[in-house]
FIKOL-106586 format. One record per residue (C-alpha): x negated, y negated, z; residue in three letters. Coordinates in pm, whole numbers, plus 32768, in hexadecimal, padded with zeros to 4 digits. Example, Ala and Ser with C-alpha at 12.3 -4.5 7.8 and 13.67 -1.06 7.14 Angstrom:
BEGIN
7B3281C2830CAla7AA9806A82CASer
END
This chain:
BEGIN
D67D78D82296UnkD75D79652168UnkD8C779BB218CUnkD9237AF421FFUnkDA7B7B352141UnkDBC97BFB212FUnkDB567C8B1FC2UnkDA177CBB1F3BUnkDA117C3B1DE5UnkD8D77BBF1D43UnkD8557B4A1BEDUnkD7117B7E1B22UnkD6907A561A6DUnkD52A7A5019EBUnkD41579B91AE0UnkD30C78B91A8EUnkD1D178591B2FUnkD19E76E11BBFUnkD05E76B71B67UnkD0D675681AD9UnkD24974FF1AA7UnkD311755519F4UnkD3E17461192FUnkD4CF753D189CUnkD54C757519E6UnkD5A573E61A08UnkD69073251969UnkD5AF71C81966UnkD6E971231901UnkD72070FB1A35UnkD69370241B61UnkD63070C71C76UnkD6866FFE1D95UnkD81170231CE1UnkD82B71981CC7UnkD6EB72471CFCUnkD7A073781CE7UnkD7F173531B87UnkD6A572901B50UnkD5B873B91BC7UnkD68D74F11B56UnkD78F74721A7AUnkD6AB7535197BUnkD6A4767019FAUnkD84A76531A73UnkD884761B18EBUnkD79977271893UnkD813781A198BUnkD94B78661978UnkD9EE79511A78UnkDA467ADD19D6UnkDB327B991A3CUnkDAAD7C571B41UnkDA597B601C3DUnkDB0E7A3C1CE8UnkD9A679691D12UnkD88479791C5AUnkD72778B81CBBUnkD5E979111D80UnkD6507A271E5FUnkD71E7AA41D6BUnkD6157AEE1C95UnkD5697B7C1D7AUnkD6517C6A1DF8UnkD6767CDA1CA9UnkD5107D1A1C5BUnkD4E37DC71DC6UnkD6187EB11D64UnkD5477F181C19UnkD3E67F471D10UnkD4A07FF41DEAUnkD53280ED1CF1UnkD3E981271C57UnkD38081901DCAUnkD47C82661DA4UnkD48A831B1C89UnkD33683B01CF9UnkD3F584751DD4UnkD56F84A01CFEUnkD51685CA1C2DUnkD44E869B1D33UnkD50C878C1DEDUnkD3F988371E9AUnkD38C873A1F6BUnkD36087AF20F6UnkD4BE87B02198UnkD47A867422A3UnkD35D85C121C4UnkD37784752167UnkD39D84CB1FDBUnkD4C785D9201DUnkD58084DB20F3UnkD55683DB1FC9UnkD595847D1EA8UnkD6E885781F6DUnkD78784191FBFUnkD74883BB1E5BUnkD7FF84E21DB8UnkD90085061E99UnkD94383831E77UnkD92D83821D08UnkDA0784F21CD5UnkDB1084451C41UnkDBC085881BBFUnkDBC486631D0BUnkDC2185141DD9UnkDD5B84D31CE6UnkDDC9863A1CDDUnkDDBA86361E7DUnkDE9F850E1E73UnkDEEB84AD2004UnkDEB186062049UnkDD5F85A82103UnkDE0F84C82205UnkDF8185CA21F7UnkDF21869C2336UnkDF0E85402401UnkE05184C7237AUnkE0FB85EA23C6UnkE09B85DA254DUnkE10384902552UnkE25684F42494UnkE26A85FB259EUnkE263854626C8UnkE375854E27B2UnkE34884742902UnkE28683382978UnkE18283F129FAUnkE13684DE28E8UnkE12A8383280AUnkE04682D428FBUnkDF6284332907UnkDF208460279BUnkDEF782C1278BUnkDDB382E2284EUnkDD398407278CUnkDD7B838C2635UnkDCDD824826C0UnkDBA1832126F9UnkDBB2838A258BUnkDB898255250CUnkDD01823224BDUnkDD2F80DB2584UnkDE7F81712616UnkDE4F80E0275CUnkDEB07F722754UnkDD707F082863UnkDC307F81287EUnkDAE97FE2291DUnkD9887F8428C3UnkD8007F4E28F8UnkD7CE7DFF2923UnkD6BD7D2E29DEUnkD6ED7C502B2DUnkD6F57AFF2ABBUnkD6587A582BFCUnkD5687B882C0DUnkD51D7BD82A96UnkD4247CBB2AEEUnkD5127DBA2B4BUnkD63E7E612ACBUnkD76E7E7F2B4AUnkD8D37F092AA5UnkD9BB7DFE2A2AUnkDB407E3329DFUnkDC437D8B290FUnkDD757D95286EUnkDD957DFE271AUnkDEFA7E052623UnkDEAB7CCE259BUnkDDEC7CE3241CUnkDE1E7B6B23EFUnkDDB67A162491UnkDEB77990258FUnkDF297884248CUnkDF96795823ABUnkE09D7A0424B7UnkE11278B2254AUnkE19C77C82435UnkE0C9781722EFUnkE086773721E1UnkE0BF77902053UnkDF717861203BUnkDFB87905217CUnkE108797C2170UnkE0B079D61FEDUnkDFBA7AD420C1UnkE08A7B3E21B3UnkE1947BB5206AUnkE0A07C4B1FD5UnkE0317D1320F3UnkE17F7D5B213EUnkE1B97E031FC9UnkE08B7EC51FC6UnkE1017F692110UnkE2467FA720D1UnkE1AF80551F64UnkE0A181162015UnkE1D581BE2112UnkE292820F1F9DUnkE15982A61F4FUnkE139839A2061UnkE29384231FFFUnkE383831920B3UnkE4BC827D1FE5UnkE4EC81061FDEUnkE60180FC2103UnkE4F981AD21E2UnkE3DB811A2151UnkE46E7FA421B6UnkE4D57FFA2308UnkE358807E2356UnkE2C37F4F22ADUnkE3797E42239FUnkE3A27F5124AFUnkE1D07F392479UnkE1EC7D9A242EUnkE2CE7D582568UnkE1CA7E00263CUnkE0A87D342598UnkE13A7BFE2592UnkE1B07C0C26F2UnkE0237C432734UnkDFBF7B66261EUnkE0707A12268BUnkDFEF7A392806UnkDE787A1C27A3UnkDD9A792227AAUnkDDAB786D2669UnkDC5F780E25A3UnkDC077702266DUnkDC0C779627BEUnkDB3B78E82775UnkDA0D780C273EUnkDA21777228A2UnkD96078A32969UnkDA0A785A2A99UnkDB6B78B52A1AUnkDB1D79DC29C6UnkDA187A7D2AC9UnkDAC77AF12C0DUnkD9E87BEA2CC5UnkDA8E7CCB2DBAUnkDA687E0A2E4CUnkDAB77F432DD0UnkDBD27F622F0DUnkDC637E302ECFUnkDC7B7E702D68UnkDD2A7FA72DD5UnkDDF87EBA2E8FUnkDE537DA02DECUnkDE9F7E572C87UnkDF667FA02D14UnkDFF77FB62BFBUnkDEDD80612B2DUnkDE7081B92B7CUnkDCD181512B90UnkDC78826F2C39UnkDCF883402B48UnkDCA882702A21UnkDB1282512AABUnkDB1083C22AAFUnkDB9C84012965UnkDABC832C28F3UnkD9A8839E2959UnkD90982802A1AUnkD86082902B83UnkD92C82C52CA4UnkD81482062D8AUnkD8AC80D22CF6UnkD8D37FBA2E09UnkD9057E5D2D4EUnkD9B97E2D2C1DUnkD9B57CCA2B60UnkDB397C922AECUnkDB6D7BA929E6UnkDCC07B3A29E7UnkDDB57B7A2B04UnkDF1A7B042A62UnkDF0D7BCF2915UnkDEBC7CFA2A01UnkDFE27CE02ABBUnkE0AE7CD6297AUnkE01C7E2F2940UnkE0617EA42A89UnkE1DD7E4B2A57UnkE1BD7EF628F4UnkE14180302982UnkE26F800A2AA4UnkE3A17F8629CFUnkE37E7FD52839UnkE42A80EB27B1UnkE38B823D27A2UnkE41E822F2643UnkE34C80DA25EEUnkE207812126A0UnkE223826125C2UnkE22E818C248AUnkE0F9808124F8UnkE03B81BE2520UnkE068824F23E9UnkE0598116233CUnkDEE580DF23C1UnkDE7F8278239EUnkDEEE82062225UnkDE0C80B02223UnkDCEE815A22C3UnkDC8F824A21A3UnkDD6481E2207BUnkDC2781791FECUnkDB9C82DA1FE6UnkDCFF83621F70UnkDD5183931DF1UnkDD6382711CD3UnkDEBB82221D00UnkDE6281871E7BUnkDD2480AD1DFAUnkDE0280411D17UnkDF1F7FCC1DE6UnkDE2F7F4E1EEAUnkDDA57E861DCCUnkDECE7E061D50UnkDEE47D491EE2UnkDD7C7CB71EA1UnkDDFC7C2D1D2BUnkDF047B7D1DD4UnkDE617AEB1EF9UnkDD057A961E46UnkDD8A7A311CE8UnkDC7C7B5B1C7AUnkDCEB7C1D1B21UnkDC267D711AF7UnkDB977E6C1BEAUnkDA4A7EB91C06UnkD9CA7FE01B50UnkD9CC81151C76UnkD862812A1C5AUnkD83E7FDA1CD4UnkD93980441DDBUnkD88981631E42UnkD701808B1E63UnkD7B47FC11F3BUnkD88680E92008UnkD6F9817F202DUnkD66C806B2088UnkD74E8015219CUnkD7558182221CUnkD5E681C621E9UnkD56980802224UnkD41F80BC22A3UnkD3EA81CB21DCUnkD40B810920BAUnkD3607FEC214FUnkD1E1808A21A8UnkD1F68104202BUnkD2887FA81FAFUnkD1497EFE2087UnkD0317FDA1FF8UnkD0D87FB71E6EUnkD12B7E311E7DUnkD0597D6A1FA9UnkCF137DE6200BUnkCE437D4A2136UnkCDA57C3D2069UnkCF0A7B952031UnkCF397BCD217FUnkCE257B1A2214UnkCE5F79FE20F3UnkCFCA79E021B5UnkCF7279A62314UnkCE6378BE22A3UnkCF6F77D421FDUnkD06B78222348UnkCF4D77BB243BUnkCF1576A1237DUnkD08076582372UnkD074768124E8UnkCF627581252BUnkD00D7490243DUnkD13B74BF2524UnkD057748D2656UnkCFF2733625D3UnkD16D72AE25B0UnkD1CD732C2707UnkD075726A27B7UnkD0F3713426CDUnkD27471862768UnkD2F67016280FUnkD43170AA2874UnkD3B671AB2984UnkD2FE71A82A9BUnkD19F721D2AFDUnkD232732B2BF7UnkD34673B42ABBUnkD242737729B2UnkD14A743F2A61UnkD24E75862AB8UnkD295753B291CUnkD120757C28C4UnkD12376A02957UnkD222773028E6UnkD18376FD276EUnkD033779727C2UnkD10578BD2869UnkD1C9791C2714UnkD1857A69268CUnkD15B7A982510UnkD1CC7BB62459UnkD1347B9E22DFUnkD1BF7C8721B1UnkD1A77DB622D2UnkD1957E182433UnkD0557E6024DEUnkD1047F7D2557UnkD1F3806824C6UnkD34080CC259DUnkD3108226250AUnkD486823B258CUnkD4DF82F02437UnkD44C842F246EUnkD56384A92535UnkD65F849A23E3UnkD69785B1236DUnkD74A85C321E3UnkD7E586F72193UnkD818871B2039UnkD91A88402026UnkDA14874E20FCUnkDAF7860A2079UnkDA60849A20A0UnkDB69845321BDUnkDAF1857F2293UnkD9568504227EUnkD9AC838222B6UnkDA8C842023F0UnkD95284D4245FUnkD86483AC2408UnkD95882C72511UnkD8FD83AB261DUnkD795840225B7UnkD72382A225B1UnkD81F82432705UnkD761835227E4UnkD5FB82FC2737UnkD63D81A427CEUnkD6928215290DUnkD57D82E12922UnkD47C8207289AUnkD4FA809A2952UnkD5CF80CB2A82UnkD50880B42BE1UnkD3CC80852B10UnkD3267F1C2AD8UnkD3AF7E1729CEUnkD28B7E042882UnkD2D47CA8280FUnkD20C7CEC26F0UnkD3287DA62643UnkD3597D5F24E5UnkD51A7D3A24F8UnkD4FF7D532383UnkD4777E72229DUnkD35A7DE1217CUnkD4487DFC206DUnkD5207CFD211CUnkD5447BC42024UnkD57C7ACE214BUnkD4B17A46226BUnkD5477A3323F9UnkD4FE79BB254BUnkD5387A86264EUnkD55A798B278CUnkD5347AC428CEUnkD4067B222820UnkD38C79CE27DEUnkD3477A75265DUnkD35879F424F2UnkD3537AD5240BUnkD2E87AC2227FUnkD3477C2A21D9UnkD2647C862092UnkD3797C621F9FUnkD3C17B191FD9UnkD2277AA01FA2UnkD2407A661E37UnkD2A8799B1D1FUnkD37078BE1D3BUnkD33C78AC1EC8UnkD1D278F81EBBUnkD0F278F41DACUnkCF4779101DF5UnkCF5478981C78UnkD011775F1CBAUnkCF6B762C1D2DUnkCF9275E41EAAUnkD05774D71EA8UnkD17075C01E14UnkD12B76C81EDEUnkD16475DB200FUnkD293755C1F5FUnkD31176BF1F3BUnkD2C277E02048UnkD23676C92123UnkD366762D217CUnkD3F4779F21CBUnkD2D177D5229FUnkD32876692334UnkD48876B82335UnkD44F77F8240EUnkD37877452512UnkD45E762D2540UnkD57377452579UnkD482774026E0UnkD52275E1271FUnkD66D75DF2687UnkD79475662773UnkD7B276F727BCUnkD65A776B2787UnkD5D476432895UnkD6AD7707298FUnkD57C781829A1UnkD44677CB2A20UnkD2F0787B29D9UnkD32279BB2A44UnkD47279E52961UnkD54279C32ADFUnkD68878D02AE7UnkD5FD77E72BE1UnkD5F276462BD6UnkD48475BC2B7EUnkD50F74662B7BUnkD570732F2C46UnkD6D072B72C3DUnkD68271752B59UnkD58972132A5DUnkD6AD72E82A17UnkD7A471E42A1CUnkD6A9713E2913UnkD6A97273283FUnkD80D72B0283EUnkD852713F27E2UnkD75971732693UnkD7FF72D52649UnkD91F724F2661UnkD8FE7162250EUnkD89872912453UnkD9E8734B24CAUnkDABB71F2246DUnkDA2971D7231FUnkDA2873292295UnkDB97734A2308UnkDBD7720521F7UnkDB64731C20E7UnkDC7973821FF4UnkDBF975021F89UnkDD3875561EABUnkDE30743C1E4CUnkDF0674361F9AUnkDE0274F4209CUnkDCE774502151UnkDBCB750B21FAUnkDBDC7533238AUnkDAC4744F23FEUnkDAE874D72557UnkDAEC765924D4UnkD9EE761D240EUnkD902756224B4UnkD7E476422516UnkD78C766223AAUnkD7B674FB236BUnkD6DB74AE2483UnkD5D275A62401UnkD5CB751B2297UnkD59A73D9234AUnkD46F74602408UnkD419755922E4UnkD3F4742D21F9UnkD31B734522C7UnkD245745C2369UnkD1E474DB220FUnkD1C2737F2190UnkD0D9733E2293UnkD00B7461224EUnkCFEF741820ECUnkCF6972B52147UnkCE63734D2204UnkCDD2743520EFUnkCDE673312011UnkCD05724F20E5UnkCC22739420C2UnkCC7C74001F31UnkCD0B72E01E9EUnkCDE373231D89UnkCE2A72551C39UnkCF6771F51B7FUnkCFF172FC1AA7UnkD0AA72E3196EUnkD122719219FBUnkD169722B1B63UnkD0A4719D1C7CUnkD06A72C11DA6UnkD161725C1EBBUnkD25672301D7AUnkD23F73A51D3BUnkD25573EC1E87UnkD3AB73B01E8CUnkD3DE74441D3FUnkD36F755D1DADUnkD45E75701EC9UnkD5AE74FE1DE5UnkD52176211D11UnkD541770E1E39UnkD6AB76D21E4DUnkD6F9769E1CEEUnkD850779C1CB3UnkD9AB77C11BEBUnkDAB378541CB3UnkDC3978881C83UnkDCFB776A1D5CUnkDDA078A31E31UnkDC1F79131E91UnkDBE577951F26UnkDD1D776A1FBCUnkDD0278DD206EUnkDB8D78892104UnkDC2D77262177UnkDD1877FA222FUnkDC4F79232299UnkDAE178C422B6UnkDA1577DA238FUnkD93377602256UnkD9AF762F2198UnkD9DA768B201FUnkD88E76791F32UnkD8DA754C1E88UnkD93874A31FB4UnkD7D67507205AUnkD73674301F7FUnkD829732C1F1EUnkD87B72C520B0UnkD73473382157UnkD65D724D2063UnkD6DC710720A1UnkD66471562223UnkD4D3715F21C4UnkD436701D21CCUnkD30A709B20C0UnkD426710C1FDDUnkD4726F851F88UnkD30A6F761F80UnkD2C470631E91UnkD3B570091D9EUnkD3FD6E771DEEUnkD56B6EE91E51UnkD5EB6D551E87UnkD70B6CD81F57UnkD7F46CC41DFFUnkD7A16E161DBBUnkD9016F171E12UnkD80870081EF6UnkD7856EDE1FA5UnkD7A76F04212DUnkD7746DCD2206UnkD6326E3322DDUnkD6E76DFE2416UnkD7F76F1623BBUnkD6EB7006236AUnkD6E67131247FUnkD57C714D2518UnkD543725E25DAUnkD409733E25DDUnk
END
């Protein structure tokens, strides 16, 4: 639903309720059907200025920020208690903490936690001594190997799982490899520089240093530019090629798998495997055959050195931050402890989460949730039995895929309890326990999921997650605790905010059911066609004038959103919008609500929503999640999805004069 990004950089501003609006937030000198952008927020833009620490401010920002501050409170119960059972929940908590925040001893160790793997890579003589310690570093966690193994789930049987492979070499999208534009080239250099620095740092001069940069960035890039761009990974059927494990065997010789499956750990009962893209494989396989010994030398100590820099001493965080200032336009590092919550959190996710859950969102909120999501749901219900565009047959399969979507609310029913097989020793270096937590967690999956029944009601997400997903094989939306509050969800607020706010999300999510990729599943979370040909001829044509108008967008002076990349989230804020404002008609015939402070309801409805997005961010930040991520930019969410909703112009008398106004026969009607 939110971006998931190259950096994380966030911003703390100070949250208010929505009880009523708030007109300091709003620059009324505005009219809303020219710029409701600057009309509902303009306020709060003025007021809120970006610091130096983050690239965006807004909604989630704040959030994240306030999380990071719960989170370390959770804690700090454990930081200064060195007693705790070796194994327990507290001792894994607070060792990670101290070993994390042991500035001094990680400084004085320099590289020396990562040294002995350099120096078996330095000492490598022949092919097949490189292509041996490749696959074990891989197993380490050290992404040596330039393809991959994995746990995955069938796609046109999602209730069981099956082992998918891929190639790997490539940290960037396609389009950044094959003829980048000014922000993506200015990404590429920057990359490129931190590298080349990071070899100097592990005792390389510059001549050396250069030739192991481009000897690393020629193997990439000859990955990079033979994968699917953007565009094409969201089409399912480009990159899902089920096969056997023989003819995998067969078709890629190239690649030990035998060997690599066994290093890794993973079952050797394994008879399908689900490939996802057959050309950038091959690449590898010629990689492995035909670089240099000399070169695949220096792409595997380049990525040893990008696996674990962030555990290594000051001077590497810095440097590595230094890469994120360029490419995000961000000025100042986070403080480490804010580094090491969200290190913690990541690692002991779960962990963390059952004691986030019990502090922050107990079962009342819970319940209050699923209440507004069924409701939600029903309003949903109501526009797809009012749908003129489908038929009975397509409706019908449509239906039931709604009433067969699982919600996950601020926690799982059930716990993974995956984490009890980490084990954090204390008296060893942060890059030896994160190796040991790879392979931990990589067997507990095995162990726990393969041969054994799918349980679609899997939370993907931990609590303290400030974001909300669908998960289309499980059929799943999911709503972690962090993210129900102010300003997404507020039980002080009046509804008609509320719907404005974390109902849209809620409608967003469900939609994400029936986007042009998510309408690919049916039901049961399988890859299988529920409808006829000209229903989805129909529902192509009406995607298709979201796609063509959100590409007319100008983000940054000079770059204009991909309608096509980005138009599973466009389509979701479409249905997100309309679902919720349906639901919020339908209370209202129950509660009716009066005008506030000058505000009629369905006019702080989509206050609330502007307010959502509301955020400051560097023009480097935009211009990188125009490149890089399949969301259209905040402002953009509001200023190109509005002009599609027919009670918008209601709400606020948006006329045909008015900049924002959209003829109704150009506005996109889909669910």
């Amino acid at each position: 639903m939110k971006k998931i990004l190259f950096c994380l950089t966030m911003t703390f501003v100070s949250m208010t309720g929505m009880a009523q609006v708030n007109k300091s937030d709003m620059d009324l000198s505005v009219k809303p059907g020219n710029d409701f952008w600057q009309y509902a927020v303009g306020g709060w833009l003025k007021n809120n200025p970006l610091d130096k620490e983050h690239p965006e401010n807004g909604a989630f920002t704040d959030l994240e920020e306030l999380n990071k501050k719960r989170i370390n409170n959770l804690i700090m119960m454990y930081a200064e208690k060195r007693d705790l059972p070796q194994g327990s929940d507290g001792q894994k908590i607070g060792s990670l903490y101290r070993l994390y925040m042991d500035s001094i001893s990680r400084n004085k160790m320099g590289y020396e936690p990562i040294l002995p793997y350099l120096k078996q890579v330095r000492a490598i003589k022949t092919r097949e001594e490189a292509l041996k310690l490749m696959y074990a570093f891989d197993a380490k966690g050290f992404n040596t190997a330039p393809f991959g193994i994995g746990l995955s789930l069938n796609p046109y049987n999602s209730s069981e799982y099956m082992m998918g492979a891929g190639h790997g070499g490539a940290s960037l999208p396609q389009e950044y490899y094959d003829n980048p534009n000014e922000q993506q080239q200015a990404t590429v250099n920057a990359i490129k520089s931190l590298n080349k620095d990071l070899l100097k740092m592990v005792g390389y001069n510059d001549k050396d240093a250069e030739r192991m940069m481009q000897a690393e960035w020629a193997i990439e890039h000859k990955i990079g530019i033979k994968t699917l761009n953007q565009v094409d990974q969201r089409d399912p059927q480009k990159t899902i090629h089920i096969m056997t494990w023989d003819q995998l065997l067969n078709d890629f010789k190239g690649i030990d798998w035998v060997t690599y499956r066994d290093v890794m750990g993973y079952p050797q009962d394994i008879d399908v495997i689900d490939v996802s893209q057959l050309e950038p494989l091959h690449v590898v396989e010629d990689i492995l055959a035909n670089t240099s010994v000399d070169d695949l030398k220096a792409y595997m100590e380049l990525h040893i050195i990008n696996s674990y820099a962030g555990f290594l001493s000051d001077a590497f965080t810095d440097r590595m931050f230094e890469a994120d200032k360029a490419i995000s336009g961000v000025q100042e590092q986070k403080p480490r402890w804010k580094r090491a919550v969200s290190t913690i959190s990541g690692s002991l996710g779960e962990t963390i989460g059952k004691l986030y859950a019990k502090e922050y969102f107990p079962e009342t909120s819970k319940q209050r949730v699923v209440k507004l999501i069924k409701d939600l749901q029903k309003a949903f219900e109501e526009r797809l039995k009012e749908n003129t565009w489908m038929s009975d047959s397509t409706k019908a399969k449509a239906l039931e895929k709604l009433h067969a979507i699982h919600i996950n609310a601020g926690y799982p029913d059930k716990w993974q309890d995956m984490e009890k097989y980490i084990d954090i020793r204390e008296q060893e270096n942060l890059v030896e326990n994160f190796i040991r937590i790879t392979q931990e967690m990589r067997k507990a999956s095995i162990r726990k999921h393969w041969r054994q029944p799918v349980d679609k009601t899997e939370m993907p997400c931990s609590p303290q997650t400030v974001n909300a997903f669908y998960h289309p094989l499980f059929n799943s939306i999911n709503f972690p605790a962090a993210i129900l509050q102010p300003p997404f969800f507020d039980p002080e607020a009046d509804y008609a905010s509320n719907y404005g706010a974390i109902g849209v999300i809620m409608g967003h999510e469900m939609t994400h059911g029936f986007d042009d990729q998510g309408c690919l599943f049916d039901k049961n979370g399988n890859l299988a066609n529920w409808w006829t040909a000209e229903d989805k001829a129909n529902y192509d044509k009406r995607t298709k004038v979201i796609a063509d108008w959100f590409s007319e967008q100008e983000a940054v002076p000079g770059l204009k959103v991909n309608g096509e990349k980005t138009l599973g989230e466009n389509v979701s804020d479409n249905g997100g919008l309309n679902i919720s404002f349906r639901a919020f008609q339908d209370r209202m015939k129950q509660e009716p609500l009066k005008t506030i402070n000058g505000f009629t309801p369905a006019q702080r409805f989509y206050l609330a929503y502007a307010r959502v997005w509301a955020s400051n961010s560097t023009p480097e930040y935009t211009a990188m999640l125009v490149n890089s991520d399949v969301h259209s930019p905040n402002r953009i969410r509001v200023t190109a999805a509005l002009p599609m909703i027919d009670t918008w112009y209601e709400a606020f008398g948006i006329k045909a004069n008015d900049k924002m106004f959209l003829p109704k026969e150009k506005r996109a009607l889909v669910w």
